[in-house]
Structure formats: C-alpha cells, structure tokens
DOLUMSE-783455 format. One record per residue (C-alpha): chain; x, y, z. Coordinates in steps of 0.02 Angstrom, whole numbers, plus 50000, padded with zeros to 5 digits. Last residue first. Layout:
NODE   chain       x       y       z
NODE       A       X       Y       Z
...
//
This chain:
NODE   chain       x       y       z
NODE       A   49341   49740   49220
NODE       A   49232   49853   49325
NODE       A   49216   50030   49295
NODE       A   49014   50019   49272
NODE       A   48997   49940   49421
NODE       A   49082   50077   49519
NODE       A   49233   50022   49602
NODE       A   49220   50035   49799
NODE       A   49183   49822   49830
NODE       A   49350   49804   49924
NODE       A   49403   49635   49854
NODE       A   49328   49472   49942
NODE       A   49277   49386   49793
NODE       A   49433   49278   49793
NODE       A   49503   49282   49968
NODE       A   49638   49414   49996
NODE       A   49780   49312   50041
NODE       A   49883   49300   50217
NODE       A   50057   49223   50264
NODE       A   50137   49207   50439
NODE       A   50095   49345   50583
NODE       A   50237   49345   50655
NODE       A   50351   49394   50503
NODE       A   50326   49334   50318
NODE       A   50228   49327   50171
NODE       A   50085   49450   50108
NODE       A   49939   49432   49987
NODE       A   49827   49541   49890
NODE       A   49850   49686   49969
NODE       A   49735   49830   49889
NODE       A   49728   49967   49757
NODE       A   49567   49951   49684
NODE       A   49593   50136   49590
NODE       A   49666   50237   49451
NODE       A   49533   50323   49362
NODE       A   49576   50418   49175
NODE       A   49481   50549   49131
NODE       A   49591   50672   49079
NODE       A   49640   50558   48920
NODE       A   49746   50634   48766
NODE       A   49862   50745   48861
NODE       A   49845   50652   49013
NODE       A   49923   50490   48934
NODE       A   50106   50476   49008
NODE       A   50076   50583   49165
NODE       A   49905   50456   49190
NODE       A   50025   50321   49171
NODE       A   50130   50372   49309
NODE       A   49986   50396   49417
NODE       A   49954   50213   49400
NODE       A   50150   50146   49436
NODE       A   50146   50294   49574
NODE       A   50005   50191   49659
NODE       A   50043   50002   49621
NODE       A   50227   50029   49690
NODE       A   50153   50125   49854
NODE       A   50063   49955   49871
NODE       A   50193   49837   49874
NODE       A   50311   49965   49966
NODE       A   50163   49967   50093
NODE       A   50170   49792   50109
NODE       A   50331   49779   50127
NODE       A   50344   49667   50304
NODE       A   50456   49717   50453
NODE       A   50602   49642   50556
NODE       A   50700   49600   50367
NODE       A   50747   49517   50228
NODE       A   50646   49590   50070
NODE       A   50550   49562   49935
NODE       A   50393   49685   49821
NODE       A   50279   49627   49692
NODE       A   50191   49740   49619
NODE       A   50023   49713   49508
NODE       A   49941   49834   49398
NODE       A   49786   49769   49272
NODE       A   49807   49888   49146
NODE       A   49639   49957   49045
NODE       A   49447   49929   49008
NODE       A   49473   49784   48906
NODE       A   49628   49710   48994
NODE       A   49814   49724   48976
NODE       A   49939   49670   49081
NODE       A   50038   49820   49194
NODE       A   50182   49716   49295
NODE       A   50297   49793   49436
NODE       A   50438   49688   49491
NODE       A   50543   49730   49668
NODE       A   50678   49633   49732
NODE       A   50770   49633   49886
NODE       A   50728   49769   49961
NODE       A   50826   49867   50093
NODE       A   50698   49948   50227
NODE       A   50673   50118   50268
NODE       A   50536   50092   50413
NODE       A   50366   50184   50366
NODE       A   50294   50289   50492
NODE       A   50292   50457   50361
NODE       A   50236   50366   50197
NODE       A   50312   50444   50041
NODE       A   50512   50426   50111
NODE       A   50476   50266   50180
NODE       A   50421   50237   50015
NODE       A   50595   50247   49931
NODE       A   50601   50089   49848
NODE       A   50422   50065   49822
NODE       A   50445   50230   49716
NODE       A   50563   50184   49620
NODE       A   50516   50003   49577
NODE       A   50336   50094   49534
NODE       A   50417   50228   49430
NODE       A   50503   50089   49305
NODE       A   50353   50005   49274
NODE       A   50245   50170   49260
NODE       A   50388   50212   49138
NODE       A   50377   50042   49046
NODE       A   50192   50048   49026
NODE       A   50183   50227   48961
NODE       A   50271   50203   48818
NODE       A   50338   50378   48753
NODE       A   50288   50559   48782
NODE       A   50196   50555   48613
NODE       A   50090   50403   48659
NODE       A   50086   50319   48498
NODE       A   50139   50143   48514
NODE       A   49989   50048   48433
NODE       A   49933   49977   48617
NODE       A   49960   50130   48695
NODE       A   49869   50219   48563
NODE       A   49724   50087   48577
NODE       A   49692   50100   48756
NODE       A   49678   50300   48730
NODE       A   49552   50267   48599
NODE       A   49456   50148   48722
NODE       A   49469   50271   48875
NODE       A   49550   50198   49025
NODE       A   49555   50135   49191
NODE       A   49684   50099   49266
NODE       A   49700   49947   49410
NODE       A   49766   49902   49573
NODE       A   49850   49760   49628
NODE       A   49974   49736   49787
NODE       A   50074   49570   49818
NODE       A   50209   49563   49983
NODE       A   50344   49449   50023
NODE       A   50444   49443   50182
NODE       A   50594   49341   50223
NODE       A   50629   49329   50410
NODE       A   50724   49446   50521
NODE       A   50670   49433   50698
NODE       A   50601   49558   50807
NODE       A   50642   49655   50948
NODE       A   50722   49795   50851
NODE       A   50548   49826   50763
NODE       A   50500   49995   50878
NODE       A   50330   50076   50784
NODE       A   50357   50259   50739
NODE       A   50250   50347   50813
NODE       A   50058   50451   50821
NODE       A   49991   50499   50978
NODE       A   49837   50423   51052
NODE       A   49898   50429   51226
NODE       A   49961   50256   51256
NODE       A   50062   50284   51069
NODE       A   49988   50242   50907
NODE       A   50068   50173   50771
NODE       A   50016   49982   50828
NODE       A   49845   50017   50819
NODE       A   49766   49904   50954
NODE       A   49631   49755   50898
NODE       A   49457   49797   51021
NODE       A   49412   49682   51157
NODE       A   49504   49801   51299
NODE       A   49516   49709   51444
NODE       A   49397   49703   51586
NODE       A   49442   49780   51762
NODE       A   49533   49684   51881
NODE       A   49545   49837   52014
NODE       A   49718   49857   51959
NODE       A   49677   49875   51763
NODE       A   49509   50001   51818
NODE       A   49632   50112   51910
NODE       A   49766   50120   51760
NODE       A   49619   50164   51624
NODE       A   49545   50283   51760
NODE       A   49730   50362   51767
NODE       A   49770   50387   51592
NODE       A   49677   50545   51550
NODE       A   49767   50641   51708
NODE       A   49934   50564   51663
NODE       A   49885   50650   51493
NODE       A   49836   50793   51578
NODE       A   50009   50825   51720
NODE       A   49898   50868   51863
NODE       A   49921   51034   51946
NODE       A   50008   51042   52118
//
C-alpha cells in the first residue's frame, strides 16, 4: 500500500521526537499547519482581555501639494478627513482585507494625520475586548488612511510614497505589552525621504 506523502514527510520528524531527538530552536508560525499549510489560527482557548494596538506610517509629499492641503484646495475635498474616515473603515473590516484575520468587534478606532515638513505623520489607534490582538486592524488603518490620500491628491501629485508602516506598540493577551524602541524603526526609508 502506497504511503499517504505528507504522513510520508512527517515521519522522520515523529521518529527523531521518540528517539529524544533535539527540539526545534526556531519561533513556529502560528498560521501554519504541521505540513506547512496555511490556516486560520484556533483562539477559542483563550481568554478575553483588553487589547490595544498603535501603528504609524507616513506620506510623503510634494511641497506644493503640502501647501494645497494646508490652504484647502484639494478639488476632491480635504484629504485628511477622508483618509481619517477610510482608515476607521478599513481597520474595521480588515478581516475582510487580510485572509487569516479573525473578525473581531472593535471598540474604538482613531486615525490621526499631523503635519510635518515632508508630509502626514499617520497614526491608528485601534481597541478591542477580545481572544486576539488588533494589530493588523492598527496597521490596515495606517495603510488605506495613506492610499486614501494619494486618491485625494493624485491629480496634482503622482509621486506621492506612502511607507514606514510598522507596530509601534501593542497591549494585551499572553504575551503582555510591547513598544518599538526609539531608534529601532525598520531602517527601509530612503535618507532623502526621511522626516
């Protein structure tokens, strides 16, 4: 009788567990199955507790597009409240965006663009009760908030750069709270993009 192959693939990692064999050093992904298959991670065993989650990203822009924000005359209309207003939307419905996302009911969602030289600083921040954190509903906030202001100014600016999207800190669950130490962002903006 023919081997079933992912049986087949498991077996030496079974053998070498019985026989006392060394354990993986190496974090696990948690969206990936024995086999290397992608799913949805099981959360019913775990406890609700409040979770909190900052994201930041930034857009940069061209001085004379910086200025008609600034002076009100974008002729779709202010870009800053509709990238607002799309980044509660979309962190509300990013398990929709994200395929292994967990729908989860937020509790409160704020989306902030603050001015700086070379654009909008964008920071979400995203709440909820539940057996999973939101930091990809953090994130996915900062995203569609800075591709919402490239809809809004496109027509005057096709070289706008949305980027630096990271965690900055998250709240809740097992693993308690973390920050992104100052200094410590990603390091992928070109220097001459920097704030």
């Amino acid at each position: 009788m023919a081997q079933d192959p992912a049986r087949a693939r498991r077996e030496p990692r079974r053998r070498a567990a019985a026989a006392g064999g060394a354990r993986r050093s190496r974090p696990t992904l948690s969206h990936l199955d024995a086999d290397g298959r992608v799913r949805m991670v099981d959360v019913s065993g775990k406890p609700e507790t409040a979770r909190e989650a900052i994201a930041r990203g930034f857009v940069h822009l061209a001085p004379a597009t910086i200025r008609l924000i600034r002076t009100g005359r974008i002729a779709k209309g202010d870009p800053l409240q509709a990238a607002r207003l799309a980044g509660i939307m979309a962190a509300k419905r990013t398990a929709d965006i994200i395929p292994l996302c967990h729908p989860l009911a937020l509790s409160h969602c704020d989306v902030a663009l603050t001015p700086r030289r070379q654009g909008y600083e964008i920071e979400a921040r995203v709440r909820t009760t539940g057996q999973t954190g939101v930091e990809m509903e953090a994130l996915t906030a900062v995203a569609a908030a800075g591709l919402t202001v490239y809809d809004m100014v496109k027509a005057v600016d096709r070289a706008v750069v949305i980027g630096d999207i990271r965690l900055m800190e998250k709240r809740g669950g097992r693993s308690g709270v973390w920050r992104r130490e100052p200094g410590h962002d990603s390091g992928t903006t070109p220097a001459r993009l920097r704030r």
